[in-house]
mmCIF file of the N, C-alpha and C atoms, coordinates in Angstrom:
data_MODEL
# 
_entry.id   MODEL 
# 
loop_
_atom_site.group_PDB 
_atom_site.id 
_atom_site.type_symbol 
_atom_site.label_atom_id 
_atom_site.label_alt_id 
_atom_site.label_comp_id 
_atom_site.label_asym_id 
_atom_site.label_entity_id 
_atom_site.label_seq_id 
_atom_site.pdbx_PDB_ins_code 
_atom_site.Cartn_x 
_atom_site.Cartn_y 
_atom_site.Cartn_z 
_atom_site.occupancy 
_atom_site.B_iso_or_equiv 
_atom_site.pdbx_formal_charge 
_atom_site.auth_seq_id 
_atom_site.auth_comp_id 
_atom_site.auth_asym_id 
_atom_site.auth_atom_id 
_atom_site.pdbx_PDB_model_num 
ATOM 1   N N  . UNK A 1 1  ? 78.757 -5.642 64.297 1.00 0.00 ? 1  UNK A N  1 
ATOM 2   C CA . UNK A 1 1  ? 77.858 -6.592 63.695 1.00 0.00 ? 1  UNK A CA 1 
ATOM 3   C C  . UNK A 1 1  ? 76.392 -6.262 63.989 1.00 0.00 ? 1  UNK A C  1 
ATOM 4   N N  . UNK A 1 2  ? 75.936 -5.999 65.271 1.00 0.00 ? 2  UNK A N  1 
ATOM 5   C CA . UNK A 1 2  ? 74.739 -5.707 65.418 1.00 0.00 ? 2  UNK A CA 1 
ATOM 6   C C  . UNK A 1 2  ? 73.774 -4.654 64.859 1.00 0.00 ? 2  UNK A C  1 
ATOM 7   N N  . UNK A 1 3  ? 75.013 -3.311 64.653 1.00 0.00 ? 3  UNK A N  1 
ATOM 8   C CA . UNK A 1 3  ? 74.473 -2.090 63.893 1.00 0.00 ? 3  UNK A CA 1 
ATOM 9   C C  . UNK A 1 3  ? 74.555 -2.588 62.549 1.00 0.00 ? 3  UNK A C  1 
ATOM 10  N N  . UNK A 1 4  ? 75.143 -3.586 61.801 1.00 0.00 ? 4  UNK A N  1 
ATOM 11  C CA . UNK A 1 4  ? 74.870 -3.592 60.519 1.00 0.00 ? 4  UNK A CA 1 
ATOM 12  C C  . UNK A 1 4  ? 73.716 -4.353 60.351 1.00 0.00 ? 4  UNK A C  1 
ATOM 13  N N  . UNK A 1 5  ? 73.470 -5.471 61.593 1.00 0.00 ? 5  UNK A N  1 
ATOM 14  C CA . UNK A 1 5  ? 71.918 -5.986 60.854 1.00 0.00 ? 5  UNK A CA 1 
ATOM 15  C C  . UNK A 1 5  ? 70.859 -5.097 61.196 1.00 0.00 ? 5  UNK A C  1 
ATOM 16  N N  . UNK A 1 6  ? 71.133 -4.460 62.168 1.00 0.00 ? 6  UNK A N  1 
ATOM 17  C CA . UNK A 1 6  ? 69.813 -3.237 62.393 1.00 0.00 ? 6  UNK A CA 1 
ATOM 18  C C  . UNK A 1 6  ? 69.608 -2.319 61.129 1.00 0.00 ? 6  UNK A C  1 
ATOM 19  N N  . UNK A 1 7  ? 70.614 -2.033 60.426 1.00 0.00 ? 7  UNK A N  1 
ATOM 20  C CA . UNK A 1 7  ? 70.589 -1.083 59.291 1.00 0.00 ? 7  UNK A CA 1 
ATOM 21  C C  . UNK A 1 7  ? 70.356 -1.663 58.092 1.00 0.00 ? 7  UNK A C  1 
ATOM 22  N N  . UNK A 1 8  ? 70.353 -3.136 58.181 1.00 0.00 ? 8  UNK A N  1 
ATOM 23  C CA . UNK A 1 8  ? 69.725 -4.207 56.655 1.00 0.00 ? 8  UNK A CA 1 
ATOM 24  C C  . UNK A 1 8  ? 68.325 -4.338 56.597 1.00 0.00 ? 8  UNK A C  1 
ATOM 25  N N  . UNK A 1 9  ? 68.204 -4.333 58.275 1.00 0.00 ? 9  UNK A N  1 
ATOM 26  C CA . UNK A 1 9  ? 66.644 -4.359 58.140 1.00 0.00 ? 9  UNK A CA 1 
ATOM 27  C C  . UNK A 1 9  ? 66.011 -3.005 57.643 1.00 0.00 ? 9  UNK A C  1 
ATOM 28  N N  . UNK A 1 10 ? 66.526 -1.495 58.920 1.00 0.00 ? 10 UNK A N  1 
ATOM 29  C CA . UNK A 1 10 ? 66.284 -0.578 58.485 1.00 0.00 ? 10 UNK A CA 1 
ATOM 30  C C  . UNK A 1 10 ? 65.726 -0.299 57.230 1.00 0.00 ? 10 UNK A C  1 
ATOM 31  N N  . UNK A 1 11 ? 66.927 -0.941 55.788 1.00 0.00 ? 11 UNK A N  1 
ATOM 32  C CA . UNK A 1 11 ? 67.096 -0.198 54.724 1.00 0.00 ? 11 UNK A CA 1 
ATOM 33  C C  . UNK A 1 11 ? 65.665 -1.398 53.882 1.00 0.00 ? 11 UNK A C  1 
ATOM 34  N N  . UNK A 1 12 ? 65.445 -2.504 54.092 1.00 0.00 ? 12 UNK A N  1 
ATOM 35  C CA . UNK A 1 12 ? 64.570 -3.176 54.053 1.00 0.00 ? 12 UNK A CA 1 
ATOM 36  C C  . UNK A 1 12 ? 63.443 -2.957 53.903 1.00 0.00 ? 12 UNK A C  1 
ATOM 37  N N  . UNK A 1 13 ? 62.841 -2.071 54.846 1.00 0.00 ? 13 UNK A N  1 
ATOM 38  C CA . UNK A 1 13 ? 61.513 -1.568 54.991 1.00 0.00 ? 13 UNK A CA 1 
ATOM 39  C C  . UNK A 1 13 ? 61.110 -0.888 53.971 1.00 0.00 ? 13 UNK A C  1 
ATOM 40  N N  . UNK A 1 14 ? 59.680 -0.536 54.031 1.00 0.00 ? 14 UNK A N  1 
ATOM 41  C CA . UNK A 1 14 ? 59.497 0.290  52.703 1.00 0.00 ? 14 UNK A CA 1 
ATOM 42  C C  . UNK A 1 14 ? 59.337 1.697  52.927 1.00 0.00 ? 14 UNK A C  1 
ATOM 43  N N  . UNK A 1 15 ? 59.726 2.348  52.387 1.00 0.00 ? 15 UNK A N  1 
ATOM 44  C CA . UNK A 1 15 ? 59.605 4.172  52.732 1.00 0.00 ? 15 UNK A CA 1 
ATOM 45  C C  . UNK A 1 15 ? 58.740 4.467  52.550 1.00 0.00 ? 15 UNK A C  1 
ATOM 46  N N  . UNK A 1 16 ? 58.319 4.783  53.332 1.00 0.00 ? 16 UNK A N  1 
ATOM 47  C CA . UNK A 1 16 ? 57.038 6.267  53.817 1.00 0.00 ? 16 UNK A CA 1 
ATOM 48  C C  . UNK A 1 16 ? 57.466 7.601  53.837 1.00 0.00 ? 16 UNK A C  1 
ATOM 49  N N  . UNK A 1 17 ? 56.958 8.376  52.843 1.00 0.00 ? 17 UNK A N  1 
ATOM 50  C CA . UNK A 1 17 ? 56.815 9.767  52.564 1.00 0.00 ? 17 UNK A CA 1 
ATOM 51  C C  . UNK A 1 17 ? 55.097 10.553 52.889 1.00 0.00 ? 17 UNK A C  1 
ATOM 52  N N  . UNK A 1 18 ? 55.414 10.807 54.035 1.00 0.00 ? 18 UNK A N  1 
ATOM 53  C CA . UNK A 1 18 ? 54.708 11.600 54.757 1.00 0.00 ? 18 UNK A CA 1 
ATOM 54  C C  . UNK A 1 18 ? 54.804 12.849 54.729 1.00 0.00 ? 18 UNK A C  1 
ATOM 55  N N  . UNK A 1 19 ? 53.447 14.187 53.970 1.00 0.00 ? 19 UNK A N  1 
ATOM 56  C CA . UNK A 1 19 ? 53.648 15.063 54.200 1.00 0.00 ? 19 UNK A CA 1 
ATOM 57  C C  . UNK A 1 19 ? 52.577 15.731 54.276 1.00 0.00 ? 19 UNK A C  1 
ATOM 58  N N  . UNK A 1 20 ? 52.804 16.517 55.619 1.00 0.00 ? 20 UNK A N  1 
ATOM 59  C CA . UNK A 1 20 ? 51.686 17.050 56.193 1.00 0.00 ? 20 UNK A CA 1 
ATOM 60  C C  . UNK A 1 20 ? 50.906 18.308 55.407 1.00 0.00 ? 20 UNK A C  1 
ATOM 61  N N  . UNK A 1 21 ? 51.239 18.690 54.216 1.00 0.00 ? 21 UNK A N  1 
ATOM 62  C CA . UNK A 1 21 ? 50.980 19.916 53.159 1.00 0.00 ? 21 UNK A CA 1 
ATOM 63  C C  . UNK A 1 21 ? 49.581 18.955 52.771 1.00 0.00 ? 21 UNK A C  1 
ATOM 64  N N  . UNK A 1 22 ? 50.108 17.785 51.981 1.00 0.00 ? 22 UNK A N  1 
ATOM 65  C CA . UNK A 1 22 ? 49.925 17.138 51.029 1.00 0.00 ? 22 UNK A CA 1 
ATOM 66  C C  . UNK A 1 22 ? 48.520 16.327 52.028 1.00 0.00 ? 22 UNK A C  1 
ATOM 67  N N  . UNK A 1 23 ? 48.278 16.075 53.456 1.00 0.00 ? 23 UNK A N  1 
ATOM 68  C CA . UNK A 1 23 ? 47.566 15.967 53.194 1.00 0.00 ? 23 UNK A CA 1 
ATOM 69  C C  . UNK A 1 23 ? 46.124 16.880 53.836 1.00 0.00 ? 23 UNK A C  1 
ATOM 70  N N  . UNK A 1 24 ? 46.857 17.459 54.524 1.00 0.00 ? 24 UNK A N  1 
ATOM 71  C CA . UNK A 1 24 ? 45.426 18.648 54.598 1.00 0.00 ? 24 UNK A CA 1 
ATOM 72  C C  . UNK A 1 24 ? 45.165 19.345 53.207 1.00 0.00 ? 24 UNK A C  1 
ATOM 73  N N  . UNK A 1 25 ? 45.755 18.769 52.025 1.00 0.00 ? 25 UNK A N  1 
ATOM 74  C CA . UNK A 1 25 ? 45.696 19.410 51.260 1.00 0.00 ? 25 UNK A CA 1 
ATOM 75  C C  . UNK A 1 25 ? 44.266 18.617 50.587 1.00 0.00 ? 25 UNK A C  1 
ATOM 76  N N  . UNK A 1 26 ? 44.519 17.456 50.930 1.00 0.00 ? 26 UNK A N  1 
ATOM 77  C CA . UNK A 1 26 ? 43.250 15.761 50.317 1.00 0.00 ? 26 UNK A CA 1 
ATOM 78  C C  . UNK A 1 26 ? 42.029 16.053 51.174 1.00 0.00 ? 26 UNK A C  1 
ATOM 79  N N  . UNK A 1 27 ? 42.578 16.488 52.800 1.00 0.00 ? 27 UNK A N  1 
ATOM 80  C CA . UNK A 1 27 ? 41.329 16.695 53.847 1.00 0.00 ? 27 UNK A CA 1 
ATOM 81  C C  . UNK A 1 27 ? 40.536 17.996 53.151 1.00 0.00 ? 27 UNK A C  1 
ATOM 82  N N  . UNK A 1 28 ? 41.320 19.073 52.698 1.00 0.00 ? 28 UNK A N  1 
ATOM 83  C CA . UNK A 1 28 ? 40.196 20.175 52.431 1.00 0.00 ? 28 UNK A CA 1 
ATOM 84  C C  . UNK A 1 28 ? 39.643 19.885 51.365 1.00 0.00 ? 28 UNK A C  1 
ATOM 85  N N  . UNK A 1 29 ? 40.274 19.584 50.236 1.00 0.00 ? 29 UNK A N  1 
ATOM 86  C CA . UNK A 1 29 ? 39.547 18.997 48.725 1.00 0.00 ? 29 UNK A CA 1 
ATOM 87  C C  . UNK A 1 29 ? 38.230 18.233 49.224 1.00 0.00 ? 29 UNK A C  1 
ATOM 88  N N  . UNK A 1 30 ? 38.381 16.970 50.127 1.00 0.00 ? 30 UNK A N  1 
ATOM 89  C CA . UNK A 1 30 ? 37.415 16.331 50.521 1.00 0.00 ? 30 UNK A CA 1 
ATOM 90  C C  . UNK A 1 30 ? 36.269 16.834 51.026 1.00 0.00 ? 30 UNK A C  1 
ATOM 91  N N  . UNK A 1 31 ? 36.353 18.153 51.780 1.00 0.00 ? 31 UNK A N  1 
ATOM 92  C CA . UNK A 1 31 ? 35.790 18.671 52.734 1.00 0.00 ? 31 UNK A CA 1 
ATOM 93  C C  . UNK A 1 31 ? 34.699 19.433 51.788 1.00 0.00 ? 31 UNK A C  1 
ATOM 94  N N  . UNK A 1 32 ? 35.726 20.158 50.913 1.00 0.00 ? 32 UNK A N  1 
ATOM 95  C CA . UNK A 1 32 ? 34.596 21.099 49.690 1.00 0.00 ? 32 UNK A CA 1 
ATOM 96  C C  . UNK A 1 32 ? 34.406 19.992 48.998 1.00 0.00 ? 32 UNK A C  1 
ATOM 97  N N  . UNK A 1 33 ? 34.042 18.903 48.467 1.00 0.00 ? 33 UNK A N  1 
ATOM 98  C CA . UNK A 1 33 ? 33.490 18.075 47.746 1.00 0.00 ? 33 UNK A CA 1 
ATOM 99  C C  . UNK A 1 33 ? 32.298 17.220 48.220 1.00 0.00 ? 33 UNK A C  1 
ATOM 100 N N  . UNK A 1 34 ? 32.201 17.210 50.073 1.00 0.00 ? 34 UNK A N  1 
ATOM 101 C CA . UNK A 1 34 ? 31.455 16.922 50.394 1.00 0.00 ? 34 UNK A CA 1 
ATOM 102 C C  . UNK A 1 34 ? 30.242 18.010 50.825 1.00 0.00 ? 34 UNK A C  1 
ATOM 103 N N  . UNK A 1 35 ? 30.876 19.698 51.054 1.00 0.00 ? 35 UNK A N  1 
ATOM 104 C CA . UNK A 1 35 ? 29.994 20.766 50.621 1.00 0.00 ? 35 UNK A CA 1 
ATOM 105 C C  . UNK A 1 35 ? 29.180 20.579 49.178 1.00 0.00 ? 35 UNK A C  1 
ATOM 106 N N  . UNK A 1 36 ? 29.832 20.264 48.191 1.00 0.00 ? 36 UNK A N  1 
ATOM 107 C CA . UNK A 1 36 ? 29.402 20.836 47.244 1.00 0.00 ? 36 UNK A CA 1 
ATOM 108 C C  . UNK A 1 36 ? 27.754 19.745 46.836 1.00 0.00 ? 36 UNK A C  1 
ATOM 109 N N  . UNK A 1 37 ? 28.449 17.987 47.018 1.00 0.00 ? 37 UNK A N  1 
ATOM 110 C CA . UNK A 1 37 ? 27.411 17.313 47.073 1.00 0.00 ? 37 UNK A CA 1 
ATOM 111 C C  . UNK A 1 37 ? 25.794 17.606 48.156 1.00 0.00 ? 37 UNK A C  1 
ATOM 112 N N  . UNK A 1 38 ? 26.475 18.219 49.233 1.00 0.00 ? 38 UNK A N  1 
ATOM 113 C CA . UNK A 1 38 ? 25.048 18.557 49.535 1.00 0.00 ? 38 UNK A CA 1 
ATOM 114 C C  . UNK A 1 38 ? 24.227 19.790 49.373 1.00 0.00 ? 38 UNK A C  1 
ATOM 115 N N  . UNK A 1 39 ? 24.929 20.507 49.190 1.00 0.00 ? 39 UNK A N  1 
ATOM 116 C CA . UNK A 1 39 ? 24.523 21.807 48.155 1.00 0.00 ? 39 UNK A CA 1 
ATOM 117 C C  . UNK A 1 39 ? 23.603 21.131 46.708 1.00 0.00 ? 39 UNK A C  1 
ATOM 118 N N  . UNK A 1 40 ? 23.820 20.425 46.425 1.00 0.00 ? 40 UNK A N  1 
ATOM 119 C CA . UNK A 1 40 ? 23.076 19.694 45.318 1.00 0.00 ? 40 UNK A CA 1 
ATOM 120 C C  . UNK A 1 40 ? 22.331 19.130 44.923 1.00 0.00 ? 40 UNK A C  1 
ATOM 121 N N  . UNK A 1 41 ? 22.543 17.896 46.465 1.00 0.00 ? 41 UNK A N  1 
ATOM 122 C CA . UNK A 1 41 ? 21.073 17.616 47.150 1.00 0.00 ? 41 UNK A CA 1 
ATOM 123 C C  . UNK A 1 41 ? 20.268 18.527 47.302 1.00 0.00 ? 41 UNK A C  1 
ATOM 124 N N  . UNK A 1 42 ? 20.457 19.140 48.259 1.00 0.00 ? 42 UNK A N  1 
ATOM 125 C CA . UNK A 1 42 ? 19.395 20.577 48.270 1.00 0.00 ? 42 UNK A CA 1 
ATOM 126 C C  . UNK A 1 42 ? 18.916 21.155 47.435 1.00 0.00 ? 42 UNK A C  1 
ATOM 127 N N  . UNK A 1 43 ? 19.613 21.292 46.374 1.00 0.00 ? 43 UNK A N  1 
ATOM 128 C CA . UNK A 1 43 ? 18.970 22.235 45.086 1.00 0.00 ? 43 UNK A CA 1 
ATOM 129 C C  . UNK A 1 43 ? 18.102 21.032 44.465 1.00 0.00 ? 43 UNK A C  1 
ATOM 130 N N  . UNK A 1 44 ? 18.260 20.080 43.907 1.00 0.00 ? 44 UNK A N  1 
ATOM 131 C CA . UNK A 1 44 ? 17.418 18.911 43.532 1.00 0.00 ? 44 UNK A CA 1 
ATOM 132 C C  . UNK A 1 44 ? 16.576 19.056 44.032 1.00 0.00 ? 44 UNK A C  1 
ATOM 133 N N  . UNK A 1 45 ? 16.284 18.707 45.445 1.00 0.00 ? 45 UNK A N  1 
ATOM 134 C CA . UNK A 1 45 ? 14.791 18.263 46.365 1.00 0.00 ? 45 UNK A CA 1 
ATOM 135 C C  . UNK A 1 45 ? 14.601 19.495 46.316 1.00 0.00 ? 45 UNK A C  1 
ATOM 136 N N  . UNK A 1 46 ? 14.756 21.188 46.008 1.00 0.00 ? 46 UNK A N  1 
ATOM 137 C CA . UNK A 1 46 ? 14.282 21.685 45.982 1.00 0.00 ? 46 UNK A CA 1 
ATOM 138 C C  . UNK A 1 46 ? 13.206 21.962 44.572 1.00 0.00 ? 46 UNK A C  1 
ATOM 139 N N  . UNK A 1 47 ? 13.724 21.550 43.524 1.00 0.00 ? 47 UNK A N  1 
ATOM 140 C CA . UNK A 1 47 ? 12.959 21.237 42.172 1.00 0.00 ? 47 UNK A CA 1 
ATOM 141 C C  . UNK A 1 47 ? 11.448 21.324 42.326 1.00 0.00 ? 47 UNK A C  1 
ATOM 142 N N  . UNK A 1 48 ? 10.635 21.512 41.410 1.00 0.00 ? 48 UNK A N  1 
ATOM 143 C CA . UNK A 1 48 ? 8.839  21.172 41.525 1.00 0.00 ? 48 UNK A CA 1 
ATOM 144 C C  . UNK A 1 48 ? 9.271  20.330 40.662 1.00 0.00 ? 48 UNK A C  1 
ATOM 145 N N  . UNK A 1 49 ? 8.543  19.356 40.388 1.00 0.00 ? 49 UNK A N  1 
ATOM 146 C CA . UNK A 1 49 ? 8.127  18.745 39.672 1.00 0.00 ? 49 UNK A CA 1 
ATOM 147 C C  . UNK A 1 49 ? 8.080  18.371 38.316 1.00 0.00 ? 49 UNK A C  1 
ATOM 148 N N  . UNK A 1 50 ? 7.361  19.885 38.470 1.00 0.00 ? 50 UNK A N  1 
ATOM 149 C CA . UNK A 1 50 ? 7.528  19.710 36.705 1.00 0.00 ? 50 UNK A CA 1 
ATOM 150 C C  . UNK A 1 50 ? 9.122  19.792 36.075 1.00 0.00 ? 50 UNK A C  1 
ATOM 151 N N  . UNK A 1 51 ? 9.928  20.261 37.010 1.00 0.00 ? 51 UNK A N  1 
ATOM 152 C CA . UNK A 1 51 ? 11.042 20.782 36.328 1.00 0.00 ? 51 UNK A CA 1 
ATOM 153 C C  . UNK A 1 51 ? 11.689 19.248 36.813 1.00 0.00 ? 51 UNK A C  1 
ATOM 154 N N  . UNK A 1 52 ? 11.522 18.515 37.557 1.00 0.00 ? 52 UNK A N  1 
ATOM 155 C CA . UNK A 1 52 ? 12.076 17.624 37.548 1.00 0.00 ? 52 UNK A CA 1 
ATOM 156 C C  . UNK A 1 52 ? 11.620 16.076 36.428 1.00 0.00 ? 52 UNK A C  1 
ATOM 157 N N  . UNK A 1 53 ? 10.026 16.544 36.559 1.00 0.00 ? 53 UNK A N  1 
ATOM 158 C CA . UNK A 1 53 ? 9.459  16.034 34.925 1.00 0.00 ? 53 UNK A CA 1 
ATOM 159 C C  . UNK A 1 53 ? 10.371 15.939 33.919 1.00 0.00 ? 53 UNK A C  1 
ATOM 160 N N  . UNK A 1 54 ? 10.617 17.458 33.650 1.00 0.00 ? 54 UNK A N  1 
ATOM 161 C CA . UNK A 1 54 ? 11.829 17.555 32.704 1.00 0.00 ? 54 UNK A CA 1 
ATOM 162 C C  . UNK A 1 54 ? 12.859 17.214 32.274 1.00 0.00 ? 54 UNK A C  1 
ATOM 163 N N  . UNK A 1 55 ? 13.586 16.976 33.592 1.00 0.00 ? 55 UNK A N  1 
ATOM 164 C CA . UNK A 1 55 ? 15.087 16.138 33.358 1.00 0.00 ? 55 UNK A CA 1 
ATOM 165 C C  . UNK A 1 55 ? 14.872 14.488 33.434 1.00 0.00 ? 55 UNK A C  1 
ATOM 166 N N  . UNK A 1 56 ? 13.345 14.074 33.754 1.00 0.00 ? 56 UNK A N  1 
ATOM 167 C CA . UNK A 1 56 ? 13.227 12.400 33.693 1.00 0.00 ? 56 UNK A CA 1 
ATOM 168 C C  . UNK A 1 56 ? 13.281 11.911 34.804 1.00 0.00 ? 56 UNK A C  1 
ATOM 169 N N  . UNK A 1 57 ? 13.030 12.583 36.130 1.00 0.00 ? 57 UNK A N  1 
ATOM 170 C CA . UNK A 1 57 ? 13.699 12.283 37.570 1.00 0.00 ? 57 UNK A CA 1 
ATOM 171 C C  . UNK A 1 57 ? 12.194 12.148 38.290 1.00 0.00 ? 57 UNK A C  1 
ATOM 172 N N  . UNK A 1 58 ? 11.806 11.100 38.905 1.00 0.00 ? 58 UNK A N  1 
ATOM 173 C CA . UNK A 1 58 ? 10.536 11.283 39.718 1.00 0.00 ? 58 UNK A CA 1 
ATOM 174 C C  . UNK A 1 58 ? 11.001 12.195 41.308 1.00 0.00 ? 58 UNK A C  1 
ATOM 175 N N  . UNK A 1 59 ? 9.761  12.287 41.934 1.00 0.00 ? 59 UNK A N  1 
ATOM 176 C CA . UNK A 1 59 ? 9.738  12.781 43.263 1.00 0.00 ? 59 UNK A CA 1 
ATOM 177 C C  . UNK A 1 59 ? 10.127 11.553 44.018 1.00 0.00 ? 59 UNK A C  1 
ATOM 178 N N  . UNK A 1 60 ? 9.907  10.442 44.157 1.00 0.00 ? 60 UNK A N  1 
ATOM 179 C CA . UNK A 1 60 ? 10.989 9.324  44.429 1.00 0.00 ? 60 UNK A CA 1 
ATOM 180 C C  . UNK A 1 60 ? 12.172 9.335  44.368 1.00 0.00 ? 60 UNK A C  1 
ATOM 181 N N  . UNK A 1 61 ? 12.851 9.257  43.206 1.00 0.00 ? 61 UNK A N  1 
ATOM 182 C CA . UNK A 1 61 ? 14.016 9.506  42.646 1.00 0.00 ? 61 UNK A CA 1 
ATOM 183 C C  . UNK A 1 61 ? 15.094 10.527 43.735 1.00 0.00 ? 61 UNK A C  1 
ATOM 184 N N  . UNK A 1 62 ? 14.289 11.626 43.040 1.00 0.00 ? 62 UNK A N  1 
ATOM 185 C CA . UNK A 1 62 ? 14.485 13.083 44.536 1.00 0.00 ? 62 UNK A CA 1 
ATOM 186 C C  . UNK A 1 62 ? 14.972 12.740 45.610 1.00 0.00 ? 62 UNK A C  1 
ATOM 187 N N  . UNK A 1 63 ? 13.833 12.141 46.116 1.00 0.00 ? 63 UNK A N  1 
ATOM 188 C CA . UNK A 1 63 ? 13.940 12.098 47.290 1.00 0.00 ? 63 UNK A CA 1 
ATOM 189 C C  . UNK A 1 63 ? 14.656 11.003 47.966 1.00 0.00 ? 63 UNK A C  1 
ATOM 190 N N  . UNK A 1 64 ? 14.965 9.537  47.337 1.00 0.00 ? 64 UNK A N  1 
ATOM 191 C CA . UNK A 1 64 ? 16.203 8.805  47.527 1.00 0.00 ? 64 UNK A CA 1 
ATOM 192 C C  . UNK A 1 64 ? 17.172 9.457  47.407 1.00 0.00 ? 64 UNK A C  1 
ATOM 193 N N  . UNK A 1 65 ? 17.916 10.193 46.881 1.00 0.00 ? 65 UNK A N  1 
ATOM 194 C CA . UNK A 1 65 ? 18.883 11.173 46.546 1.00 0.00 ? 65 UNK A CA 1 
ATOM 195 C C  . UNK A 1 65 ? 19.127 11.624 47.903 1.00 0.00 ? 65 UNK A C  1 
ATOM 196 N N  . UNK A 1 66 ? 18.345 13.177 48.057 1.00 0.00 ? 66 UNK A N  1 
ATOM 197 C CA . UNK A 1 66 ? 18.478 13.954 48.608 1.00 0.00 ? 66 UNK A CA 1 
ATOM 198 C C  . UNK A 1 66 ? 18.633 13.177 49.927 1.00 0.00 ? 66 UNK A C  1 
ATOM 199 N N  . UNK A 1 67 ? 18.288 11.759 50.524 1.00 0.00 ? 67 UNK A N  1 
ATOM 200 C CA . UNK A 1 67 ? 18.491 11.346 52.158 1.00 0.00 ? 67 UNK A CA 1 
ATOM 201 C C  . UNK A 1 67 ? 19.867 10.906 51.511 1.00 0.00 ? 67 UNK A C  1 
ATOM 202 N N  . UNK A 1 68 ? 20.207 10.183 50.914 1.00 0.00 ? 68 UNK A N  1 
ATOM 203 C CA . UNK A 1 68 ? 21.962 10.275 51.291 1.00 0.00 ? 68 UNK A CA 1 
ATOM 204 C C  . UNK A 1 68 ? 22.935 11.061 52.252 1.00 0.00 ? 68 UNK A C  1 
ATOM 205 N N  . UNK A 1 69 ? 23.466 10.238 52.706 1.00 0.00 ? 69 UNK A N  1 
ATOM 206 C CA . UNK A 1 69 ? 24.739 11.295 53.661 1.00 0.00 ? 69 UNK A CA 1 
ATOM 207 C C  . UNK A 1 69 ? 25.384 11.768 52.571 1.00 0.00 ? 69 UNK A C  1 
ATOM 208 N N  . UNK A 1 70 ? 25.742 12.911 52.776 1.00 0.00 ? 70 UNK A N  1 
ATOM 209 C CA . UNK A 1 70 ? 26.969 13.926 52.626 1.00 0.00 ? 70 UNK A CA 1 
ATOM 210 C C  . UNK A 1 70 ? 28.022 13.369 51.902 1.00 0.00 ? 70 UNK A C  1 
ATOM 211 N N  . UNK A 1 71 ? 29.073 12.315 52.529 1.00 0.00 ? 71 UNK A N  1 
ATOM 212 C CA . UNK A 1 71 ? 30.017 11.556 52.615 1.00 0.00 ? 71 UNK A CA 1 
ATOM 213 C C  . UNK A 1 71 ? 29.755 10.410 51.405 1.00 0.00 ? 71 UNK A C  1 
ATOM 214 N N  . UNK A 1 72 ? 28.536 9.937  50.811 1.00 0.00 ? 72 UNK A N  1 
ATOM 215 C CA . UNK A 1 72 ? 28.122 9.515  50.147 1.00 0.00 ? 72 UNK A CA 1 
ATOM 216 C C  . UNK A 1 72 ? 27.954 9.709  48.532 1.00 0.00 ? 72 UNK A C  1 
ATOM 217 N N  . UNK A 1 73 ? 29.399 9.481  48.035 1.00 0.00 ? 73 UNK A N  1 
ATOM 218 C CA . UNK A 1 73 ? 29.815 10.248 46.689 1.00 0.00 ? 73 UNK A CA 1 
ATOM 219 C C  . UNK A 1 73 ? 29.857 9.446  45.851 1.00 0.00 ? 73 UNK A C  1 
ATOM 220 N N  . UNK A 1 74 ? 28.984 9.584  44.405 1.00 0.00 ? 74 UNK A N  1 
ATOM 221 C CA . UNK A 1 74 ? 28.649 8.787  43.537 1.00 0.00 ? 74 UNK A CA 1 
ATOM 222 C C  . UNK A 1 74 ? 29.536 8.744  42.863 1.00 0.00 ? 74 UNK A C  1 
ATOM 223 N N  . UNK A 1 75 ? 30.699 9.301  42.781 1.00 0.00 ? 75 UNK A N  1 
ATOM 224 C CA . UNK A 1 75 ? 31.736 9.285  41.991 1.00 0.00 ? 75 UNK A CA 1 
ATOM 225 C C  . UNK A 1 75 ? 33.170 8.547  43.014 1.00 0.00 ? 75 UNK A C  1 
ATOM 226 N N  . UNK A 1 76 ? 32.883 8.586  44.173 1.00 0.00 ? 76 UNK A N  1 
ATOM 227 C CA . UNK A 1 76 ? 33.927 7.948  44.579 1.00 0.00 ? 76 UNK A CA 1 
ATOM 228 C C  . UNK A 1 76 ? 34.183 6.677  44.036 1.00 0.00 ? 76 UNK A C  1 
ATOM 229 N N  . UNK A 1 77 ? 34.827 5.799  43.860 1.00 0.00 ? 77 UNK A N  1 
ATOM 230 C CA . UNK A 1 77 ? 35.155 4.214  43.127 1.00 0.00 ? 77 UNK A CA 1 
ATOM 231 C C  . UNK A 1 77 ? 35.683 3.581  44.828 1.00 0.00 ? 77 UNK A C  1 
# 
């Protein structure tokens, strides 16, 4: 009797599929995505002016940008 209510509950629970591929696989994606955003920053604040004239972006603009952390992804939801 006791092993069958241990195994109702057991079967009860909700399954967890854990796999360790899958997620160093999310950690490195993350890792180059947070390279790539500051690579971008950088190239931005590196802009003059005028070229940033161009695309409609002030030196303000820029430069709110470019202090963002890293980790700080405009596309995350």
């Amino acid at each position: 009797m006791k092993g069958q209510k241990g195994y109702a509950i057991a079967t009860a629970l909700p399954k967890f599929h854990f796999s360790l591929g899958r997620l160093l696989s999310r950690v490195w994606m993350q890792v180059q995505r947070w390279h790539q955003l500051a690579a971008q920053r950088r190239q931005l604040a590196s802009l003059s002016d005028a070229a940033l004239k161009d695309l409609g972006f002030s030196r303000a603009d820029v430069m709110g940008e470019s202090e963002r952390p890293f980790w700080d992804d405009p596309l995350k939801h």
